[in-house]
C-alpha positions as CSV (number, residue, x, y, z in Angstrom):
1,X,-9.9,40.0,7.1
2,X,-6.9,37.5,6.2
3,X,-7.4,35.0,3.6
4,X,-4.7,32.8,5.5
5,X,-7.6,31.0,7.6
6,X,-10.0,30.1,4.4
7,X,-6.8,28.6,2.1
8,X,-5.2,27.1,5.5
9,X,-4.9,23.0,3.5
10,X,-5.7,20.4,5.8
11,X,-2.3,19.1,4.8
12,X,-1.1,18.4,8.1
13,X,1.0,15.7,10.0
14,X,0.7,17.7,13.1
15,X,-2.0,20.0,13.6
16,X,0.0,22.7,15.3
17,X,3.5,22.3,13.7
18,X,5.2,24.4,11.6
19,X,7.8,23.9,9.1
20,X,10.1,25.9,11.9
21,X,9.1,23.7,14.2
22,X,10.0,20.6,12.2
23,X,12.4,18.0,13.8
24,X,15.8,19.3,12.5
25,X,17.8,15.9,13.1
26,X,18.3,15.5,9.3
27,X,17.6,17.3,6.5
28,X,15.3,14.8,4.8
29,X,13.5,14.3,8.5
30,X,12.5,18.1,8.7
31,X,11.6,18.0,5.1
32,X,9.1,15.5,5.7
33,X,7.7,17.0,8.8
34,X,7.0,20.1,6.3
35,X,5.8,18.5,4.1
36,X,2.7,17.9,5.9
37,X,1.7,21.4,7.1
38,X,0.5,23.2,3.8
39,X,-0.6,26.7,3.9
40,X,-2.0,28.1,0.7
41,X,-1.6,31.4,0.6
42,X,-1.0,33.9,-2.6
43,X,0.1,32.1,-5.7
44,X,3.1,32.7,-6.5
45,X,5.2,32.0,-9.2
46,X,8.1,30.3,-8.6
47,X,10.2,29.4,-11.5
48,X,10.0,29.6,-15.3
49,X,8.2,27.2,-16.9
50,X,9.5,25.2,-20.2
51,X,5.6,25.1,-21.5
52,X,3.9,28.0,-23.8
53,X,0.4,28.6,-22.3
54,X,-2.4,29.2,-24.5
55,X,-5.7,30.0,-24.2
56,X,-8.5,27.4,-25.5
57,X,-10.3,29.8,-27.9
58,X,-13.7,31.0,-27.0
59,X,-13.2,29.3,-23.8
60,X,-11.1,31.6,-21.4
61,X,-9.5,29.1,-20.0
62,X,-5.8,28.2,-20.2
63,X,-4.2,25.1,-21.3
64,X,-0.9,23.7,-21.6
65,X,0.6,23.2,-25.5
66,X,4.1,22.9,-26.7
67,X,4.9,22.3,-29.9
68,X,6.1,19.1,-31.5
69,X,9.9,19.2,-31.6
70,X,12.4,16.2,-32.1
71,X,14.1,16.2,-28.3
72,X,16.8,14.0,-30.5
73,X,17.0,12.1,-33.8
74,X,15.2,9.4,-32.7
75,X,12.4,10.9,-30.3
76,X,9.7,12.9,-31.4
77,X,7.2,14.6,-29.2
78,X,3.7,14.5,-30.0
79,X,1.9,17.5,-29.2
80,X,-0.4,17.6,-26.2
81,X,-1.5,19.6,-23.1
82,X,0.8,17.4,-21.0
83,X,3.7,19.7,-19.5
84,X,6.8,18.9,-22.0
85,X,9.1,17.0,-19.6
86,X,6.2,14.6,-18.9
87,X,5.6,14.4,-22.7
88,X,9.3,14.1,-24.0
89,X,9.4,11.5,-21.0
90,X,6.8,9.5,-22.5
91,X,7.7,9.3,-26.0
92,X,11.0,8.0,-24.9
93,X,9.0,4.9,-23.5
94,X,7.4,4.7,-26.3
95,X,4.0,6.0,-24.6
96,X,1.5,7.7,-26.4
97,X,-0.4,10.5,-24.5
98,X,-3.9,8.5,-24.6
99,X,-2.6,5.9,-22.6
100,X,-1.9,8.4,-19.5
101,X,-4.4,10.1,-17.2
102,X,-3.2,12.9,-14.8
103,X,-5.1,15.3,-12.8
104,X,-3.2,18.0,-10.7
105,X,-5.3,20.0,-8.2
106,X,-4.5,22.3,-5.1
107,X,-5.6,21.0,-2.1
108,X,-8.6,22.6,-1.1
109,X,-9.6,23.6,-4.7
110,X,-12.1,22.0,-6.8
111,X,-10.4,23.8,-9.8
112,X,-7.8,21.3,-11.5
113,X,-4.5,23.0,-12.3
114,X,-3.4,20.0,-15.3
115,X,-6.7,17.6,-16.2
116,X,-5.6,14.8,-19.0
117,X,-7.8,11.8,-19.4
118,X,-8.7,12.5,-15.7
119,X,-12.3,10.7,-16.4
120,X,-10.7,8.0,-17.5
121,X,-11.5,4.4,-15.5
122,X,-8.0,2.9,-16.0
123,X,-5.7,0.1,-13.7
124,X,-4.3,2.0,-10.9
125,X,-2.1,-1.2,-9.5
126,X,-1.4,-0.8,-6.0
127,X,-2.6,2.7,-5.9
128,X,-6.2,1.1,-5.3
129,X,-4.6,0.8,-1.8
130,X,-5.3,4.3,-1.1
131,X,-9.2,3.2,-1.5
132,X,-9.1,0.3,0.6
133,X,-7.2,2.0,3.6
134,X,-8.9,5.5,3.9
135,X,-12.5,3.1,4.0
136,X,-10.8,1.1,6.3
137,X,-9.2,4.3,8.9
138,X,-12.9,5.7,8.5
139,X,-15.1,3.1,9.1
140,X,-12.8,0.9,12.1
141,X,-11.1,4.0,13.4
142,X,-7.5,4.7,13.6
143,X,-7.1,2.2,17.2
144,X,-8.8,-0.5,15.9
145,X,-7.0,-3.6,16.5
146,X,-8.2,-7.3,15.2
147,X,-8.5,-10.0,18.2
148,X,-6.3,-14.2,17.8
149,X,-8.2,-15.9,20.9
150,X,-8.0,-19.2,22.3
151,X,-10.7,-21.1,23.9
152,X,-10.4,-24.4,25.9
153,X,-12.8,-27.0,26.1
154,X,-12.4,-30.0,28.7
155,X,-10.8,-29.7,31.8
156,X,-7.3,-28.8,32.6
157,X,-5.2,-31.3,35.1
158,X,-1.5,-30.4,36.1
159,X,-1.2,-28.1,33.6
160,X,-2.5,-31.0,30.5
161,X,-5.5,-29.5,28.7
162,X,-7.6,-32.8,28.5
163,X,-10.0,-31.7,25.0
164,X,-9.3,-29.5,22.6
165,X,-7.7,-26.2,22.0
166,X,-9.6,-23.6,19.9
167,X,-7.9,-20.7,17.8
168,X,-10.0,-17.9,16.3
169,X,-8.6,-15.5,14.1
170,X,-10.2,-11.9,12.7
171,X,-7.9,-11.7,10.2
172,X,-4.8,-10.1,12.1
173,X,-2.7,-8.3,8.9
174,X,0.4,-8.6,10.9
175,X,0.3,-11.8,13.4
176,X,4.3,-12.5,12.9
177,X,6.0,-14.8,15.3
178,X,6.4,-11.9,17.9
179,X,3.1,-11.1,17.8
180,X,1.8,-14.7,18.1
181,X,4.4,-15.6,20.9
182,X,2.1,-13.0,23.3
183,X,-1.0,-15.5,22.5
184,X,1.2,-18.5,23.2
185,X,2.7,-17.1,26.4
186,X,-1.1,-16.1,27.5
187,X,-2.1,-19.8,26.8
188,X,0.8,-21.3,29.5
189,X,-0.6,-18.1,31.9
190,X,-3.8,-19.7,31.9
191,X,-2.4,-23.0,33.1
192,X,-2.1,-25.1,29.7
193,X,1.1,-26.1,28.6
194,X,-0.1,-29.1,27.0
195,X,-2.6,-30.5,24.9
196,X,-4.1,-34.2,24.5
197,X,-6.6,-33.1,21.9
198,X,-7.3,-31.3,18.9
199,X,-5.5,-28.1,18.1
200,X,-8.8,-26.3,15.7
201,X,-8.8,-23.3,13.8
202,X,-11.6,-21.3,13.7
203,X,-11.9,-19.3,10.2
204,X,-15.5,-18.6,10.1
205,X,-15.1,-14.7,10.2
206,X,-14.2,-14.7,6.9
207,X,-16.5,-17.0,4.1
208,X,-14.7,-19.5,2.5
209,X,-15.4,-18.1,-1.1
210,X,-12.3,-15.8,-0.1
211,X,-9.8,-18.3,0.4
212,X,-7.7,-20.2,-2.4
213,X,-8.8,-17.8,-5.3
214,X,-6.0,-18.7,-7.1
215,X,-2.6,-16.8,-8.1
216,X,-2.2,-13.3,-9.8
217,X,0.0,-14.9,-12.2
218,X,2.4,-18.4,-12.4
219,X,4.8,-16.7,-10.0
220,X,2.7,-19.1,-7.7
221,X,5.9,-18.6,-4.8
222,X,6.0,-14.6,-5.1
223,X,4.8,-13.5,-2.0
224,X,2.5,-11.2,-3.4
225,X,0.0,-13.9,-4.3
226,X,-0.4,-15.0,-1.0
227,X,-4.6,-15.1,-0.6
228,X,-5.9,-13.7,2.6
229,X,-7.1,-15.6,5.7
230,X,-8.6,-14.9,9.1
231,X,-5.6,-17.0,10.5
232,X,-2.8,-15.3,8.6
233,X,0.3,-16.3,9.8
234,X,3.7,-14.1,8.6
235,X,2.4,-13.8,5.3
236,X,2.7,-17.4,4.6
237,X,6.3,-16.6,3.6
238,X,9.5,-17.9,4.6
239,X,13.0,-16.8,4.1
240,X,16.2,-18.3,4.7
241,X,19.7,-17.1,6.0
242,X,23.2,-18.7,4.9
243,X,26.0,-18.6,6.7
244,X,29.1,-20.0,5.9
245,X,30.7,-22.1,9.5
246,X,33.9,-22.6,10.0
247,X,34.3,-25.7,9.3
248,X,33.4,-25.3,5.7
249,X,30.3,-26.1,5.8
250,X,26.9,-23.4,5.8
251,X,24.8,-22.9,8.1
252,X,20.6,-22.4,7.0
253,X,18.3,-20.5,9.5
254,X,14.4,-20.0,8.5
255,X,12.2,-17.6,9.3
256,X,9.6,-18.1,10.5
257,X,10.6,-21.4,12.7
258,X,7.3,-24.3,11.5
259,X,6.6,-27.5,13.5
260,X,6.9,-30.0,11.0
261,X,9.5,-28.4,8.2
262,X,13.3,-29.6,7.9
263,X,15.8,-28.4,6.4
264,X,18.1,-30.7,4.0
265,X,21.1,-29.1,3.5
266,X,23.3,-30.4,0.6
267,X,25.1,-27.4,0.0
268,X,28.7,-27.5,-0.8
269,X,31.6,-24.2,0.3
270,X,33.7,-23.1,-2.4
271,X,36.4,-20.5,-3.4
272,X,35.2,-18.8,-6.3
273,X,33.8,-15.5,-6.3
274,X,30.2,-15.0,-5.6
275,X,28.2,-14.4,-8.6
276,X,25.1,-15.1,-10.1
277,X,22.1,-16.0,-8.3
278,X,21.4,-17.1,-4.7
279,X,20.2,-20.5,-4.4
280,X,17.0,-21.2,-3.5
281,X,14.9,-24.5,-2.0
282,X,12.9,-26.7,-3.6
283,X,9.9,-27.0,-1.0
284,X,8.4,-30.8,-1.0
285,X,5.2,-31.5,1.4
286,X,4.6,-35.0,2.4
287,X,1.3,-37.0,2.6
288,X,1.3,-36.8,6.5
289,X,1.5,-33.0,6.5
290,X,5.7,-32.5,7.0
291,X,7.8,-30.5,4.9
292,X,11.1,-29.9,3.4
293,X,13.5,-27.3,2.3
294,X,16.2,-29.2,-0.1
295,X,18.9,-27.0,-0.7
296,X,21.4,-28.5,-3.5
297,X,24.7,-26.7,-5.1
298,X,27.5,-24.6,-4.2
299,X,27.6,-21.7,-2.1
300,X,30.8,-19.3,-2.5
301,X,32.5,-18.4,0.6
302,X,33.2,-15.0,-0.2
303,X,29.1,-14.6,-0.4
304,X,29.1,-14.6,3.4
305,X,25.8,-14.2,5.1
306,X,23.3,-14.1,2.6
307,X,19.1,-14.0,2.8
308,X,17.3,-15.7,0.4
309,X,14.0,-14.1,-1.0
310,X,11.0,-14.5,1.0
311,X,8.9,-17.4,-0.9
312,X,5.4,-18.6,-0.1
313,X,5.0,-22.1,1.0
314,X,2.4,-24.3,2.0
315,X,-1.5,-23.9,2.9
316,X,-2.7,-21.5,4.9
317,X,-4.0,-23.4,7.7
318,X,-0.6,-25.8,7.6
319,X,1.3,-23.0,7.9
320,X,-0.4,-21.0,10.7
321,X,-0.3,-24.7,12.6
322,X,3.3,-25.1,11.8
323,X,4.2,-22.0,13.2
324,X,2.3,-22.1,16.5
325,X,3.3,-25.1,17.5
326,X,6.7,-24.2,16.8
327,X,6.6,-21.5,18.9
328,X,4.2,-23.7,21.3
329,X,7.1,-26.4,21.7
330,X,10.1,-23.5,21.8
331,X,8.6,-22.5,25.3
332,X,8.2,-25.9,26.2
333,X,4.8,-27.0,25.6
334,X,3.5,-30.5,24.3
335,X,1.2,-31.2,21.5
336,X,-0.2,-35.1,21.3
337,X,-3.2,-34.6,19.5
338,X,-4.4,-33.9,15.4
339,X,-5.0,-30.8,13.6
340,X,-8.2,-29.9,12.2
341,X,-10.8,-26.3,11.6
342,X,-13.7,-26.1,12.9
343,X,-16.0,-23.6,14.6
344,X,-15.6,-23.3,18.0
345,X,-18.4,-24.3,20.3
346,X,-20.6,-22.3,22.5
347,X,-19.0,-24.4,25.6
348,X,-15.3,-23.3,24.8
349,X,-14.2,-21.1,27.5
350,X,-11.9,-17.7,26.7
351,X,-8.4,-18.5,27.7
352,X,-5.9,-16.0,26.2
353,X,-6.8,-13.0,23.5
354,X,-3.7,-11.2,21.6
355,X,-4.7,-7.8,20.3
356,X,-2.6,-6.6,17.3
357,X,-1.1,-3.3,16.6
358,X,-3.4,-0.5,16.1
359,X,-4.3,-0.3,12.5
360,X,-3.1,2.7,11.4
361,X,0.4,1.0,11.9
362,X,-0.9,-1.6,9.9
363,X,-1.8,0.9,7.4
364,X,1.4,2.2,7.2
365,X,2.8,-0.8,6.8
366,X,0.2,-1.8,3.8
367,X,0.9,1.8,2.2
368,X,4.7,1.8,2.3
369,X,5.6,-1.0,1.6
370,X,2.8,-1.4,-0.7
371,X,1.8,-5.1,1.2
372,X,-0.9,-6.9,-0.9
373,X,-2.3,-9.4,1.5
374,X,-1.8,-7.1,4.4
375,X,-4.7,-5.0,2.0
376,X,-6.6,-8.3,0.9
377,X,-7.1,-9.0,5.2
378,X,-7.9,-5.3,6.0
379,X,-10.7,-5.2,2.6
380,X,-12.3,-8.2,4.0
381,X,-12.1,-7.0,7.6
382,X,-14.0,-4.0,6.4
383,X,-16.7,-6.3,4.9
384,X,-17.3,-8.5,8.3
385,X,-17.6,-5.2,10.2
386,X,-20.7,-4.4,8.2
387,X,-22.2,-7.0,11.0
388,X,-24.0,-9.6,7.7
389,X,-22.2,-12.9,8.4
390,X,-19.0,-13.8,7.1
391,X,-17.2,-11.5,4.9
392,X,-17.1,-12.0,1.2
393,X,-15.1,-9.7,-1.6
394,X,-18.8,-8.4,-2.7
395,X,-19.5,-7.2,0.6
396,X,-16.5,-5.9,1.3
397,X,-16.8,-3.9,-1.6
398,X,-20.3,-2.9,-1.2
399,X,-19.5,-1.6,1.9
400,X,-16.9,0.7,0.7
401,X,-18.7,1.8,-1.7
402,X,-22.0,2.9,0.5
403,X,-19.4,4.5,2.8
404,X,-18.0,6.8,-0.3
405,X,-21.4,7.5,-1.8
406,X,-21.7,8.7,1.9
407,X,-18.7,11.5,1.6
408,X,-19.9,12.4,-1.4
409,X,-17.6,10.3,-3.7
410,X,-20.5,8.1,-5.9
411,X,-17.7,7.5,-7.9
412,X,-19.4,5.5,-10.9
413,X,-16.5,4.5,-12.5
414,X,-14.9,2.5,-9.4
415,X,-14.5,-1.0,-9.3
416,X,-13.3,-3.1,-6.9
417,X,-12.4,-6.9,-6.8
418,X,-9.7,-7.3,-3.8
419,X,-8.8,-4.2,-2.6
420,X,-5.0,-4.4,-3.0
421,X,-4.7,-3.6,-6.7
422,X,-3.4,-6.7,-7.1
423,X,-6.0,-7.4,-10.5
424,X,-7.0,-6.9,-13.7
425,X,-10.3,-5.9,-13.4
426,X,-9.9,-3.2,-10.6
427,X,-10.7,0.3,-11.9
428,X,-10.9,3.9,-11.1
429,X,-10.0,7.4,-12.7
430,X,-7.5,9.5,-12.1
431,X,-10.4,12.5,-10.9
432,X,-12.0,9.7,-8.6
433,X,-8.5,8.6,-7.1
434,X,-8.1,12.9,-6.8
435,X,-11.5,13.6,-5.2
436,X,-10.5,11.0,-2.4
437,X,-7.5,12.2,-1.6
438,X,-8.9,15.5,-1.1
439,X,-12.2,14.1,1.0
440,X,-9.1,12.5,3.3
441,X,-7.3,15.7,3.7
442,X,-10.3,17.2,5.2
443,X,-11.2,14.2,7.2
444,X,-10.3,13.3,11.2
445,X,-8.1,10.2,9.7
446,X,-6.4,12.4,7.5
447,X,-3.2,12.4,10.4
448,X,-2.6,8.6,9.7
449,X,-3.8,8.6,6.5
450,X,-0.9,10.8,4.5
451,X,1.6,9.8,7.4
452,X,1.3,6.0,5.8
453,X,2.3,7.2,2.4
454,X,5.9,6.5,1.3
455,X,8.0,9.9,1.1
456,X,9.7,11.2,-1.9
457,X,13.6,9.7,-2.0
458,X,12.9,8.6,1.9
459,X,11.1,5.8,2.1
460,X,9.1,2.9,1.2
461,X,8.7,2.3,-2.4
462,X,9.6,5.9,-2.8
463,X,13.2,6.0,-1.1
464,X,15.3,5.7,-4.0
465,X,13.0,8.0,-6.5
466,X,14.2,11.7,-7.0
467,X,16.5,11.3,-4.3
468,X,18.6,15.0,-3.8
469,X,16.1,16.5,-6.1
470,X,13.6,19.5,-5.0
471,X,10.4,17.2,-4.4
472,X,13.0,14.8,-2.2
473,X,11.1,15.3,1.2
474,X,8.3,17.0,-0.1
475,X,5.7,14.4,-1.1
476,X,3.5,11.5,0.0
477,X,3.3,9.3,-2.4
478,X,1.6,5.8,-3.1
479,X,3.4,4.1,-6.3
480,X,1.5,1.3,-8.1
481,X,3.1,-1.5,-10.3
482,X,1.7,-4.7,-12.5
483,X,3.3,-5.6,-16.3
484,X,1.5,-3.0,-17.8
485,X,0.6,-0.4,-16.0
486,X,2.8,2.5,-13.4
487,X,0.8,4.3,-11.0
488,X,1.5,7.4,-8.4
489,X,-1.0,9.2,-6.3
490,X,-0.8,11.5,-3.5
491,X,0.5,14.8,-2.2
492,X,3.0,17.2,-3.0
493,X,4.3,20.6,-1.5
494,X,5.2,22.8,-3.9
495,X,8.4,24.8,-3.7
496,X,5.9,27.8,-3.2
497,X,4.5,26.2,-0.2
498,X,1.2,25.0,-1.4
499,X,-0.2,21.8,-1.3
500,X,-1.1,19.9,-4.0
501,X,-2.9,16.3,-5.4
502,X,-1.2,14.6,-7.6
503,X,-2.8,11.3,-9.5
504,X,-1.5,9.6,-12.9
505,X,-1.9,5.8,-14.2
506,X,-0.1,4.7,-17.1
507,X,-1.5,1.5,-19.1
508,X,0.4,0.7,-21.4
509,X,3.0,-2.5,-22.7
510,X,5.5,0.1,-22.6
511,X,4.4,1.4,-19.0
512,X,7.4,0.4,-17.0
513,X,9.7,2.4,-19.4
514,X,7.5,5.4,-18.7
515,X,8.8,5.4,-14.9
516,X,10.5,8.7,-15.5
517,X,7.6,10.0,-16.8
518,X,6.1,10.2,-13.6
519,X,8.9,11.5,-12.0
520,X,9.0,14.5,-14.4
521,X,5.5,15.1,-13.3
522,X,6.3,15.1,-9.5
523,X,9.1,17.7,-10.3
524,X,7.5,20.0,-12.4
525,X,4.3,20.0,-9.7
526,X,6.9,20.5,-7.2
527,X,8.3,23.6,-9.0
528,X,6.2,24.9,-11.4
529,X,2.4,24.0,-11.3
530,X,1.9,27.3,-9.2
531,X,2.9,29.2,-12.7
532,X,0.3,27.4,-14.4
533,X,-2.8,27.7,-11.3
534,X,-1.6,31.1,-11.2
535,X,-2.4,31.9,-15.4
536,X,-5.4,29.9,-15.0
537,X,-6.1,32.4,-12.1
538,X,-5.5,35.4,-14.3
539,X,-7.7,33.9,-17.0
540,X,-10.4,33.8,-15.2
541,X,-10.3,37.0,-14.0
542,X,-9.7,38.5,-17.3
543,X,-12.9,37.1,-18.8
544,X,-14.9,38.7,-15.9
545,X,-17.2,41.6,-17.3
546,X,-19.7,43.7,-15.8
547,X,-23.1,42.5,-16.3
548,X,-25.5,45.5,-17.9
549,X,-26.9,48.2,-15.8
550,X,-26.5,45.7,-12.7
551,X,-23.0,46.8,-11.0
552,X,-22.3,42.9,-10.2
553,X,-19.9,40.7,-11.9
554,X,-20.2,37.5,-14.4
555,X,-18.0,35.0,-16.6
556,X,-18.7,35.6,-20.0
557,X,-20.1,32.8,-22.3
558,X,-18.1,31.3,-24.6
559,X,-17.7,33.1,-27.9
């Protein structure tokens, strides 16, 4: 009987494609296709390996030493069972080995292939993302899609809605002004295009212990501390594009368009040469709710068209407002009435539901470009699923964690605050982080779940790491990044064919030095870790004696 069937990895991004079969419109297309259909077969060895493998005395099983060695004058390698690139790597950065965890396994295997500091509970930045979204595929299914309704109460006369108009949101990840012009156009198909009372936003899905919880750091405008909100609008983030006119003067778009924000524009054309930093608004809000961009300075003509970064701005509820009766007003509707929340009252009647994309595009999305509130929405989604009220961060988290005690993943050393990574206190080790990945693998999400990951030198936060080198095309993998700490976990096909799991965390102060650190490990999986699995291999099947006067086979004690 073939073995093919019993190693066949669930390593897939289509069930029934092969790596022959693979798109073939670019190289780094078809590489990622075949990437995704692993079949372990023999090990093989593939290339030679820089490391000396020992054997841990007594024990019968290999490890990985190299001696210390000065790499140059000023760097010395401290020995470890870390493969040497990784090592010399991290003594560049100025990393010691304790402050790294790594665990290497085959997909399908329960039998590590390199295991440092792998029980380690340690900072995995946005890695935690994998956690959040594999819960969040399993538990709401792959179609799920969150619900933005409107409800009407008071009657409707020549198209005025006489009473107030009620928004409930679910927490919608991605409701961006093309998603939210579907609920506005659904609103004038039900006969309203105006309104003489309230506009109210309903937030109750999600408790209001959630919102507000205050920046990450002071980079208060960074889009990644945007909080989460059931009414989630763009990512409370707006950008700006320049553009010089020709009558030397510039030109400011903003996306996305609000109700109540103008631009002042005091910039000033000139002919140098464009260097230095783009300039940026100072955003003012006013006591009656309006706002205002102030752009001051010089803007060089030869800078052209230029974006500014995004920059949150605003509350939450001001800005979702803002921005739907922008849109409200674009397609000629009226507004004469005051902005308020609320709860929605059992008299409302339905008028118009916008369903968003399905989530596992909103997964990808959270997992390639490594979107924190994106994750923060989905995390509490999960917890107002579990049917107990409004969702809190402790129920979210509870409920992820009864669902992975479920798969068998107790994982005792997990702990979850938001979801996105985006914390201090967030913990989980590098064999915890491993022993999901593989439970996915095996699981009916598994499709949607690797397809979200960012691919080696592709795309994502991946597309410019190890670009034209072996592993380029040949790896899933989520990257994770706070002062502090680097991160990368996923899957890699080896140059042999197999499939592997690959998990590391860095913390450290020197941690962002230690970038290539991680690279070196991708590589050497990529070429080499089937050398190693394939000694350990050999090992074992050395230390296997006959047992006496019985015929069978055991694994000797240690001496």
């Amino acid at each position: 009987m073939s073995l093919l069937p019993l190693l066949r990895s669930r390593f897939t991004t289509h069930p029934t494609q092969t790596c022959a079969q693979a798109p073939s419109s670019s190289r780094r297309a078809a590489a990622a296709a075949c990437t995704a259909l692993i079949v372990s077969a023999a090990l093989l060895c593939t290339s030679a390996n820089a490391n000396t493998i020992h054997k841990t005395p007594g024990k019968g099983k290999p490890t990985l030493h190299h001696a210390p060695h000065k790499a140059s004058a000023e760097v010395v390698v401290p020995p470890s069972d870390l493969p040497a690139p990784v090592a010399l790597a991290l003594a560049r950065a100025h990393v010691p080995p304790s402050a790294i965890s790594v665990l290497v396994v085959r997909a399908g295997s329960n039998q590590p292939v390199l295991e440092h500091n792998a029980q380690l509970a340690m900072s995995p930045a946005s890695t935690m993302k994998l956690v959040t979204t594999f819960s969040g595929l399993s538990l709401l299914g792959v179609d799920y899609r969150w619900k933005t309704s409107a409800y009407a109460e008071g009657p409707v006369e020549n198209g005025i809605l006489h009473g107030n108009l009620y928004i409930v949101g679910t927490g919608d990840p991605k409701l961006v002004p093309e998603e939210l012009i579907d609920l506005v156009q659904k609103i004038h198909a039900a006969g309203i295009n105006g309104i003489d009372g309230a506009l109210v936003l309903d937030k109750h899905n999600f408790d209001i212990s959630t919102r507000d919880a205050g920046a990450f750091d002071d980079e208060v405008r960074a889009p990644y501390n945007v909080g989460p909100d059931p009414l989630l609008y763009a990512f409370k983030s707006l950008s700006f594009s320049l553009s010089p006119t020709h009558g030397n003067a510039v030109a400011i778009d903003v996306t996305p368009p609000l109700d109540n924000l103008t631009i002042v524009n005091d910039l000033h054309i000139t002919r140098g040469r464009c260097v230095g930093e783009l300039v940026t608004p100072v955003i003012t809000q006013d006591p009656d709710g309006s706002a205002r961009a102030i752009f001051n300075g010089k803007y060089p003509l030869t800078c052209g068209v230029r974006e500014t970064s995004s920059m949150a701005a605003l509350g939450q509820s001001v800005f979702f407002s803002d921005g739907f009766l922008a849109l409200w007003k674009q397609t000629g509707g009226t507004f004469q009435g005051r902005i308020s929340e609320g709860t929605t009252p059992v008299s409302a009647r339905e008028v118009a539901v916008h369903e968003s994309p399905v989530l596992s595009e909103i997964v990808r999305d959270i997992n390639k470009f490594s979107n924190n509130v994106m994750a923060r929405n989905l995390f509490l989604t999960i917890g107002e699923a579990g049917g107990h009220g409004p969702s809190t961060l402790a129920g979210s988290a509870q409920q992820i964690e009864q669902f992975l005690h479920r798969n068998g993943l107790p994982m005792q050393d997990l702990v979850l605050e938001n979801g996105s990574g985006l914390s201090r206190d967030e913990r989980i080790s590098a064999a915890s982080m491993a022993g999901l990945l593989q439970t996915a693998n095996a699981s009916p999400v598994a499709q949607a779940y690797i397809d979200s990951l960012p691919i080696v030198g592709v795309d994502g936060t991946m597309r410019h790491r190890l670009v034209n080198s072996g592993v380029d095309g040949n790896a899933h993998i989520k990257t994770g990044t706070l002062n502090g700490v680097r991160a990368i976990a996923g899957y890699v096909g080896a140059a042999n064919g197999d499939g592997y799991i690959v998990v590391s965390f860095i913390n450290d102060p020197h941690a962002e030095e230690a970038r290539a650190a991680h690279d070196a490990l991708l590589e050497w999986v990529y070429n080499d870790a089937s050398q190693l699995e394939q000694t350990h291999a050999a090992a074992m099947i050395k230390n296997v004696v006959p047992a006496k006067g019985e015929g069978v086979s055991q694994v000797s004690k240690p001496e």
